[in-house]
C-alpha positions in Angstrom: 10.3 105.1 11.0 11.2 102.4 8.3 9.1 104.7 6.0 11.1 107.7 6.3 14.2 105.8 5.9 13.2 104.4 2.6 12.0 107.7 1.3 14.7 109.5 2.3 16.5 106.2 0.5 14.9 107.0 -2.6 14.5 110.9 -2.8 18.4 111.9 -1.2 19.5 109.8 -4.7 20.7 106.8 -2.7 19.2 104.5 -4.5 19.5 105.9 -7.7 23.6 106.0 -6.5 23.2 102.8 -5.6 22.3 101.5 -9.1 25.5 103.4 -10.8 27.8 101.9 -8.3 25.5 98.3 -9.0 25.8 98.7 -12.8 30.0 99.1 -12.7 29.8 95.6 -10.2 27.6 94.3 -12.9 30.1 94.7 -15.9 32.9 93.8 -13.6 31.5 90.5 -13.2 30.6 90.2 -16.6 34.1 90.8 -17.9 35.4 89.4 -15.3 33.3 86.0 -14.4 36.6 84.4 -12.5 37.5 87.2 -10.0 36.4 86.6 -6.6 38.8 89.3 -5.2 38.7 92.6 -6.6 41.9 94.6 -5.8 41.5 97.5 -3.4 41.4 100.3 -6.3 38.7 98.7 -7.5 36.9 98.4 -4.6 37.5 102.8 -4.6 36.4 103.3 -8.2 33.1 101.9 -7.0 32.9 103.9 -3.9 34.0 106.8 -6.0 31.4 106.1 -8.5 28.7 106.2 -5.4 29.4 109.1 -3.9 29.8 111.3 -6.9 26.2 110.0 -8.6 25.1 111.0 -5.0 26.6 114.2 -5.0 26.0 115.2 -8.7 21.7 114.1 -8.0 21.6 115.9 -4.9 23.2 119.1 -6.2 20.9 119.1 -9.2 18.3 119.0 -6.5 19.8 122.0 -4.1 20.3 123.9 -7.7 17.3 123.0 -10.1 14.8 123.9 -7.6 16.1 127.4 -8.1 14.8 127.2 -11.6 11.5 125.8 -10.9 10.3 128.8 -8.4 7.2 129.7 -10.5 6.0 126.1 -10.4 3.8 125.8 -7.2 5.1 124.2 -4.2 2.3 121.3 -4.6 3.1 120.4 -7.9 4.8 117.4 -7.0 5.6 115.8 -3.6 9.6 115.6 -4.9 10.0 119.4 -5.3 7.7 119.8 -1.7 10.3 117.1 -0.1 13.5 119.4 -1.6 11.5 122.3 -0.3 11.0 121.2 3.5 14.2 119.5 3.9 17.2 121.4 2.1 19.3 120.5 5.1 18.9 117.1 3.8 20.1 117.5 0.6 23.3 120.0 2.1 24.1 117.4 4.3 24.3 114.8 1.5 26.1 116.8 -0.5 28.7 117.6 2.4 28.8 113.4 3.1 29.8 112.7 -1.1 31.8 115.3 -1.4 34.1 113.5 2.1 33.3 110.5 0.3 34.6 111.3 -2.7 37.8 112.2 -1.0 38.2 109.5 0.7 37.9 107.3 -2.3 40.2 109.4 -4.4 43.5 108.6 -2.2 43.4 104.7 -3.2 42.8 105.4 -6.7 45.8 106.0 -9.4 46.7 109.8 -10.6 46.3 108.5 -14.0 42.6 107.7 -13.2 41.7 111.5 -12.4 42.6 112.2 -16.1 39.7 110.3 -17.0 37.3 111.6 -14.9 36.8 115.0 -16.1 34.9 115.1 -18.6 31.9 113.4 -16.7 32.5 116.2 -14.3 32.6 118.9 -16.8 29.1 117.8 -18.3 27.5 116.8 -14.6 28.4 120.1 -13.4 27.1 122.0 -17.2 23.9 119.5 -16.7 23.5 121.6 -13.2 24.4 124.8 -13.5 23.9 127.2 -16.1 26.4 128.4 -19.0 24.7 130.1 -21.2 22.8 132.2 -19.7 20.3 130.7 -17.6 20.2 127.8 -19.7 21.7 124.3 -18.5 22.6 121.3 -20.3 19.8 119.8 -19.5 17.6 122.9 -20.6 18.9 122.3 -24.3 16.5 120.3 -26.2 16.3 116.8 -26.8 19.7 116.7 -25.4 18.7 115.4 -21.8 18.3 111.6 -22.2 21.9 111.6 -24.6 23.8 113.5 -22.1 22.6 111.1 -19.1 23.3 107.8 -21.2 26.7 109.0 -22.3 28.0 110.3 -18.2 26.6 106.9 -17.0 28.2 104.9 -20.0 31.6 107.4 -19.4 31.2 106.9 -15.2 30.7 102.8 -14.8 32.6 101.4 -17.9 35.0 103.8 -19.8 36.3 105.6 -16.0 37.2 102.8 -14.3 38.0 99.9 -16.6 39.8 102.1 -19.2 43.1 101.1 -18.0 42.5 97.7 -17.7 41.1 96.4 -20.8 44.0 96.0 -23.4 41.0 95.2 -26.1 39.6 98.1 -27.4 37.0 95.8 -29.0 36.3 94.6 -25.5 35.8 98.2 -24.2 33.6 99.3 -26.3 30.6 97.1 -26.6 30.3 97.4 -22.8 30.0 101.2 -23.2 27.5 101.0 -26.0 25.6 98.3 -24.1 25.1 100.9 -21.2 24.7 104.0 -22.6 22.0 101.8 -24.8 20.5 100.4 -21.8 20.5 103.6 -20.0 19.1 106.0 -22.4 16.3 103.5 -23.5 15.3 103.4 -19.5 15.5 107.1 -19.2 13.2 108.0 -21.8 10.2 107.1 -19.9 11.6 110.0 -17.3 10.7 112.4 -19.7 7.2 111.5 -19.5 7.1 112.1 -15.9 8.6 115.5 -16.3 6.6 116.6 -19.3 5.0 119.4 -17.5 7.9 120.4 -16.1 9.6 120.9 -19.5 6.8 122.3 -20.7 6.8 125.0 -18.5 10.5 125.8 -19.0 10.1 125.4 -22.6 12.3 122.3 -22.8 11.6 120.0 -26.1 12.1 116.6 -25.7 11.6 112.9 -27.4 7.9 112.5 -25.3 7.3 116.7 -26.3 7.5 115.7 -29.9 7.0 112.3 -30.1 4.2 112.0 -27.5 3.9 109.4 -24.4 3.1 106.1 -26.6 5.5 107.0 -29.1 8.2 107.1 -26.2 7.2 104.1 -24.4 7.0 101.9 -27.7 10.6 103.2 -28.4 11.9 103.0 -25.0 10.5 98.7 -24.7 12.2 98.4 -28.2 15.4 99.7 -27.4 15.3 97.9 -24.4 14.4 94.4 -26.6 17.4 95.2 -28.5 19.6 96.0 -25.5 18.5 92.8 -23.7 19.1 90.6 -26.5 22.6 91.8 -28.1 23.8 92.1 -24.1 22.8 88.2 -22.8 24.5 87.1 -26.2 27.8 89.2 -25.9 28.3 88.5 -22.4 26.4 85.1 -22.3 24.0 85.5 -19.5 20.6 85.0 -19.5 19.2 87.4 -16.5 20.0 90.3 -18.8 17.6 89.0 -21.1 14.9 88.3 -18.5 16.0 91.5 -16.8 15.8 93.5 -19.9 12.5 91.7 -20.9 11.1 92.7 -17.2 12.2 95.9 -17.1 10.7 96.7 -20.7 7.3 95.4 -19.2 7.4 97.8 -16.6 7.6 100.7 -19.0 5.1 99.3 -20.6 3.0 99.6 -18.2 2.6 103.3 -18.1 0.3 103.2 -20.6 -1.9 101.6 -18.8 -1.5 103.1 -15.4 -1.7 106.9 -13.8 1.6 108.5 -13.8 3.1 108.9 -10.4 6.5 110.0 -9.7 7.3 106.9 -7.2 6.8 104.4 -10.0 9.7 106.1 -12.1 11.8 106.7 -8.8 11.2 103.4 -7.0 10.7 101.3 -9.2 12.3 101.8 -12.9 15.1 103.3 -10.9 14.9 100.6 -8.2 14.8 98.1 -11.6 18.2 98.8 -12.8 19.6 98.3 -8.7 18.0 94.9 -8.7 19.1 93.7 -12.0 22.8 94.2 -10.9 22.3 92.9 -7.7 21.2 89.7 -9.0 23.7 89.2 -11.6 26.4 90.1 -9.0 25.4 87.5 -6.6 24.7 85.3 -9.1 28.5 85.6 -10.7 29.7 85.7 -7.1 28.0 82.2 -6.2 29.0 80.8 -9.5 32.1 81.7 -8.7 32.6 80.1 -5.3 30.7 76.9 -6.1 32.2 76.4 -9.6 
């Protein structure tokens, strides 16, 4: 039973909704190292931020599955799981979208201003415009478009009104999208058939798998360094430095698709975990 929990954990997007809702704690805290009682919009914005990561995934599921009909059903265990469970996904997608609501009533009308262009290019990333080309069809574009939403989602959405600094503001946003896109390149290695097939270039196409890893650990170095410095913590570097290692090991290993989805995903859930107990603890026993 515990086993189909967990997968259905990891392949409904819970996880992966888990870590954007993580990573907006994680700044919090980090900007915030004295607050042991966030108010009760905040405590929204991050259930808002859950439930639409959750939604957004799971609707790219229901929808990009559409494109991939003349892949075979065995190509990979994620597209056989979307195939033999679409009520799963539907049912997901009905409890975010409830969510969502929910959250949106204890969150200011000036907020929803904000919001709309991540919706704009989640939906565009899903569906298709031009075409039957998505966002995410459009070459090289993929990794960009998926740092910049979560960068726009779990800094500049919900802490936009509340930094007076624009200084401030900004380095956190650069510092995700950074961190993001360097752990995101690696996904294009698992999905190089994939893009292939639907004549997608991207960094790992052009570049090839080394090439992307190598650049992917360096970004990550650079991420880890500037990020314990500007916010003075030392588990983003050993969090970065860890992380990079695990990318690093796909040259080395077979590529599977649970490694990316449990744990380079899972890596990003942890990290924030840990530094929000962490500032939590410091906080109570200061």
């Amino acid at each position: 039973m515990w086993t189909k929990i967990f997968k259905a954990f990891i392949e409904g997007h819970y996880c992966i909704a888990s870590a954007a809702m993580g990573t907006f704690w994680q700044t919090y805290f980090l900007l915030y190292p004295t607050t042991i009682k966030p108010t009760s919009t905040t405590m929204a914005l991050s259930g808002l931020i859950f439930f639409m990561t959750l939604g957004i995934y799971n609707l790219h599921s229901i929808v990009g599955i559409r494109f991939l009909k003349k892949i075979p059903k065995n190509f990979s265990p994620r597209f056989a799981f979307i195939e033999n469970y679409p009520a799963f996904f539907y049912s997901n997608l009905i409890l975010s979208s409830l969510g969502s609501i929910f959250c949106l009533f204890f969150i200011p009308y000036y907020k929803f201003y904000t919001l709309v262009p991540a919706l704009i290019l989640g939906i565009m990333y899903t569906f298709p415009i031009l075409g039957n080309w998505r966002l995410r069809d459009l070459s090289f574009l993929k990794v960009f478009l998926v740092g910049f939403v979560w960068a726009w989602i779990t800094v500049y959405f919900p802490l936009v009104n509340q930094i007076e600094d624009y200084y401030k503001f900004c380095i956190p946003f650069i510092e995700r999208f950074l961190f993001i896109f360097a752990i995101t390149l690696p996904f294009d290695i698992r999905d190089i058939a994939i893009d292939q097939l639907e004549k997608v270039n991207t960094i790992t196409h052009s570049l090839g798998k080394h090439y992307t890893i190598f650049i992917s650990c360096f970004l990550l170095a650079i991420w880890s360094i500037s990020a314990s410095l500007y916010y003075d913590n030392i588990i983003l570097l050993l969090g970065g430095i860890i992380i990079a290692f695990l990318v690093f090991r796909l040259l080395y290993i077979p590529i599977k698709e649970n490694y990316f989805s449990i744990i380079l995903d899972g890596s990003i859930l942890v990290l924030a975990i840990i530094i929000v107990l962490l500032a939590y603890y410091s906080i109570i026993y200061k």
